[in-house]
N, C-alpha and C positions, 0 to 999 in steps of 0.2 A: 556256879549253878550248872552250866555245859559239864562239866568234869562230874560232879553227883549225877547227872539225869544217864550219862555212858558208863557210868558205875553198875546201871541197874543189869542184873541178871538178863540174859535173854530171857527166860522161863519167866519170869517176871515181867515180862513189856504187852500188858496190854492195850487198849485204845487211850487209855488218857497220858502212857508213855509216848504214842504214836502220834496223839494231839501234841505236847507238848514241843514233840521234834518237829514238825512241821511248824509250829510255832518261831521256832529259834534257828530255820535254815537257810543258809545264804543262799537263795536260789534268786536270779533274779527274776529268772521267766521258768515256768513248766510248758513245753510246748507238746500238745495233743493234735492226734490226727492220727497219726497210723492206727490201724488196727488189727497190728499184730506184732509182735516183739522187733525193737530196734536192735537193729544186729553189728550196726557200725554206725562212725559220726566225723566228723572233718567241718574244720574252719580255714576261710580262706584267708590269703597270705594278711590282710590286715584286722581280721577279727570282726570285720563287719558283716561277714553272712556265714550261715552255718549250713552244711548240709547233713542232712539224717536219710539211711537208709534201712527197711526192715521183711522182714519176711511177707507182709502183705505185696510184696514185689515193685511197692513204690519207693521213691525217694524224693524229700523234702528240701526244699531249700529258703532258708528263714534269714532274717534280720535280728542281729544280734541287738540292735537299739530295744526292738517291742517285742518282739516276738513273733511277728505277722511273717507271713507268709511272702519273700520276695518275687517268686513265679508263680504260677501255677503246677499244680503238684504232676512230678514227672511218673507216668504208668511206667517205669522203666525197665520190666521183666514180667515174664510168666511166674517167675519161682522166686525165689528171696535176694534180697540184696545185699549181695555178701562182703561188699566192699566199694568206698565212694570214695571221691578226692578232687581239689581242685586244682583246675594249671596255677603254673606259677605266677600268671597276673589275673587272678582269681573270674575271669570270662569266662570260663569253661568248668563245667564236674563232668565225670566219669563217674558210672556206674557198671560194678561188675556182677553179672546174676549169674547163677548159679543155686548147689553143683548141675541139679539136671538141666537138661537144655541151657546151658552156661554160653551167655551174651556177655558182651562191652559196648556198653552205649556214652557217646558221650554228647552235652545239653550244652547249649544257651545259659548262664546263669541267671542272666536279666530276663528272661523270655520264656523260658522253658523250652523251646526251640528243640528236637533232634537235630544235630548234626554230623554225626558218626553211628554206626552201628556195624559191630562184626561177630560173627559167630565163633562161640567157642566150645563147641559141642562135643569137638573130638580131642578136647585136650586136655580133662577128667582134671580140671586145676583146683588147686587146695589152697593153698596161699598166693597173697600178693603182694606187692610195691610197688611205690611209684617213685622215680628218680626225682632227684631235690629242684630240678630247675619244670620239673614238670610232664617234660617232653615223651616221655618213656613209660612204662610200664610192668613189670615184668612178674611171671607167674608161676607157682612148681606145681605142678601134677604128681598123681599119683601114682606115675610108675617111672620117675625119679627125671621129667626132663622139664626146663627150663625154658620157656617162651618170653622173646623181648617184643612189646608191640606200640607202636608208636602210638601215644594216646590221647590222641586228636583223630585221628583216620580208622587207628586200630588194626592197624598193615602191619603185618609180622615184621620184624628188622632183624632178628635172631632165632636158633636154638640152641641148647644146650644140652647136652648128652650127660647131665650133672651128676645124677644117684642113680645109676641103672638100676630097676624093677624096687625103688626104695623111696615111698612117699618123700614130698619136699616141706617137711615141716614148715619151716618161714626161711624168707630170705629177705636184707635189705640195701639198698644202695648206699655207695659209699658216699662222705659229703662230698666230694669232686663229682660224682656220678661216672665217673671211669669206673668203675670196682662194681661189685655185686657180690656178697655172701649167703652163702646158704645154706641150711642147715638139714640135714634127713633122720629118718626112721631105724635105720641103723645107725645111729652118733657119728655118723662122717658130719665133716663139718667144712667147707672148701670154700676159696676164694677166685673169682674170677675176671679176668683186664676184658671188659666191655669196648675200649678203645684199640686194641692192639689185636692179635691173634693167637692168643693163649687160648680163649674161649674156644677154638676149634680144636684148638693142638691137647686141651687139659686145663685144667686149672692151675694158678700160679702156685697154690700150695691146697695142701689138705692135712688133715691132721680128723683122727677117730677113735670115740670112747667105746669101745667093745660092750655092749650090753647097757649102753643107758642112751636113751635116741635122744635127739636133740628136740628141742618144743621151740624154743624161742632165740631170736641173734639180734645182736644190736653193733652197730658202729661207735665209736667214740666220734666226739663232736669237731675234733681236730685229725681224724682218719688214720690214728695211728694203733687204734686197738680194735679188735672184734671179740666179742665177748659170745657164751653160746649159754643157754639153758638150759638144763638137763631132766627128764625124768626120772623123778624121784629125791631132788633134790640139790644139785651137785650144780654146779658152774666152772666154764673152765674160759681162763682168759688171754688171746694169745696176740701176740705183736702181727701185724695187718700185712706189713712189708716182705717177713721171712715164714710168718707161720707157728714161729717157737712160742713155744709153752712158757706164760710169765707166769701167771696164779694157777691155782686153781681152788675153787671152794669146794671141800667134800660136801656133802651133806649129812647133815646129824640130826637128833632130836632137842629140843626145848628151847632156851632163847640166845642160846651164844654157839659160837660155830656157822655150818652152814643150814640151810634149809632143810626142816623135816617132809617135804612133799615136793611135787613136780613146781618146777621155776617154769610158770606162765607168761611170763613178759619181763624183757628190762629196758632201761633209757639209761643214757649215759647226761650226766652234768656238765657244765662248759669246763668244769676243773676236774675234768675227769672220775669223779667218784658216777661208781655204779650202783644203780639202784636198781633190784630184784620183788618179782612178787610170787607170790605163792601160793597154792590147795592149802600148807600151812597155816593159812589166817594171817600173816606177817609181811611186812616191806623191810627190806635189809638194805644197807647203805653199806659201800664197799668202798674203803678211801681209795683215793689214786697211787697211793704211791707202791713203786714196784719191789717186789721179794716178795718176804714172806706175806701171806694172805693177811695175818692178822685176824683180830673181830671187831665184827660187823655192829654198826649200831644195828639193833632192832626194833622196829616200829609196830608197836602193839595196840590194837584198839578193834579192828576190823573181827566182826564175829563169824564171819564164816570163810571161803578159798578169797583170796584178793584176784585179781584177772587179767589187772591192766596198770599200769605205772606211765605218767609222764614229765616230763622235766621243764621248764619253763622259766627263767630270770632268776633262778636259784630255786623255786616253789616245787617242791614235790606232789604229783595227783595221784590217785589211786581210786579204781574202784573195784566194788566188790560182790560178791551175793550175796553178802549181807544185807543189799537195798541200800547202800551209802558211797558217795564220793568223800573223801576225805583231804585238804589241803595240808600240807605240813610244813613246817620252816625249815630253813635248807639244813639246821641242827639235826633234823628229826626227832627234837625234843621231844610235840607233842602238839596235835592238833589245830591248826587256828581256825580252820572253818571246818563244816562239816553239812552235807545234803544227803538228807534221807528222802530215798522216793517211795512211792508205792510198796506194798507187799512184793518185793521181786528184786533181783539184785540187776547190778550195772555190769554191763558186760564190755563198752568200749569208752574211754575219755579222750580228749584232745585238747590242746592250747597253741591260742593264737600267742605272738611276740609281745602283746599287752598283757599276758597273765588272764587273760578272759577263758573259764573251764567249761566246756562242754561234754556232758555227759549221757548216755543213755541204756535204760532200763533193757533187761531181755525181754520178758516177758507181756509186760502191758500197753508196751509202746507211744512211752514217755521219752522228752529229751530235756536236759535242765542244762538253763545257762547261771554260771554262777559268776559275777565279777566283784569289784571292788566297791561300791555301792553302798553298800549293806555297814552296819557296827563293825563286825569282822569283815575285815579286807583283806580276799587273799588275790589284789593286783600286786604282781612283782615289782 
């Protein structure tokens, strides 16, 4: 009956389409309160509390049991909040607001408590990350430089002189948290030793796609590849150590080859296949193994850009602006759960180590937690 009801036309899905899927979605909780588009979302290291943060300039921090509210809600920006996360023994969230009047505040998780606050007003940042053990931070600006800030205090520990005068599309920590990759606006794509002094001297390697800017970068889960995302389509996948070029996915149109549209996010698998999303409507699965590229499973269901992909006990997430989160089997066969929210799509998802999905809407500012519970069980 799920496979007939996602058969139906968009043009075709009126209210009692939209009854139905509410009807049949693995959501365990809908959590409400913001009142304004959720812009990011984060679970802490054991999946017992979630935080949500949105353009109303708050951030949320819930209990993955009910739903309820574990603190009191953080006022934590003038402007939107663009980015949340918790230490690595989940005590502490960080909120990052922005772009204008751009703070790093960081809470009490228990308490709601301020206990850090720093200004980041003059450092026009666009993307972020956080190092795997917690401790760090780190941010690219829009005119190609790289800030490390310790994120508990929020004291600068670094710069990086990374993409002179060339937005920092994303950048993320290696699993060691030695390494940093980053990706820019002109397709440079560069790597850099955070424990050493390469960061001052350059980066340990770079490598650039002339004309197609980088959107998205991911690490492999064993820190032996970095992968980049391209606009308009294009992937290119290179050894972490020396920098060399091992794949690379061109992009194409329809459903074999690479990606017809900008590759908006990737996550990497404990067995190394990479998993890609796309403006395409599509999630593509990239085997591990090295040479030729090959083709890609392709994962088909999402009706409109997909935005977000993440990896979790084999489980693939995804969401979309189509208004749905979608679980998939590590096959990428073909759906096992699936959460439609609101009239609006999902703009960020996350998983804890239990396969527990958190998800949030852009625009209404909704957060769904989806776990194992339910008929369909997407706990890994």
């Amino acid at each position: 009956r799920r496979r007939l009801h996602e058969k139906c036309p968009p043009e075709l899905r009126g209210w009692e389409w939209r009854h139905l899927a509410r009807r049949a979605d693995a959501a365990a909780h809908v959590l409400a309160g913001h009142t304004a588009a959720v812009t990011c979302v984060a679970l802490d290291p054991t999946g017992r509390l979630a935080v949500s943060g949105a353009d109303d300039g708050t951030a949320r921090v819930w209990s993955t049991a009910d739903g309820a509210l574990a603190c009191p809600p953080l006022a934590a920006h003038d402007t939107s909040v663009q980015a949340v996360a918790f230490s690595a023994d989940g005590q502490r969230v960080t909120t990052f607001g922005g772009p204008a009047h751009a703070n790093m505040r960081t809470w009490d998780a228990r308490t709601g408590a301020l206990v850090g606050d720093k200004s980041l007003a003059d450092y026009a940042a666009h993307s972020i990350a956080l190092s795997p053990d917690g401790e760090r931070m780190a941010f690219g600006t829009a005119d190609g430089t790289i800030k490390i800030l310790a994120a508990a205090s929020g004291l600068e520990r670094g710069s990086i002189e990374a993409h002179p005068g060339r937005l920092v599309a994303d950048l993320e920590f290696a699993p060691d948290g030695a390494h940093l990759v980053s990706g820019a606006a002109d397709g440079s794509l560069a790597l850099w030793d955070l424990a050493g002094s390469s960061a001052d001297d350059g980066p340990v390697w770079s490598a650039v796609s002339p004309g197609e800017p980088v959107l998205s970068v991911a690490f492999s889960r064993n820190g032996a590849r970095v992968a980049a995302g391209l606009e308009g389509g294009g992937i290119r996948e290179h050894d972490a150590a020396t920098g060399a070029l091992l794949r690379e996915f061109a992009a194409a149109d329809g459903d074999s080859g690479g990606h017809g549209g900008d590759v908006e996010d990737l996550a990497y698998a404990a067995d190394g296949t990479l998993a890609s999303a796309s403006i395409d409507k599509t999630l593509r699965l990239w085997p591990a193994a090295r040479g030729e590229a090959g083709e890609p499973s392709v994962l088909l269901g999402h009706d409109r850009a997909v935005r977000a992909v993440a990896i979790v006990g084999g489980r693939i997430v995804s969401g979309s602006e189509d208004a749905t989160v979608r679980v998939w089997r590590p096959d990428g066969a073909s759906a096992v759960a699936r959460w439609t929210g609101p009239d609006d799509y999902v703009s960020a998802v996350s998983l804890a180590r239990d396969g527990t999905v958190l998800a949030g809407t852009a625009f209404l500012g909704t957060v769904a937690l989806i776990d194992g519970q339910r008929a369909v069980t997407v706990k890994a």
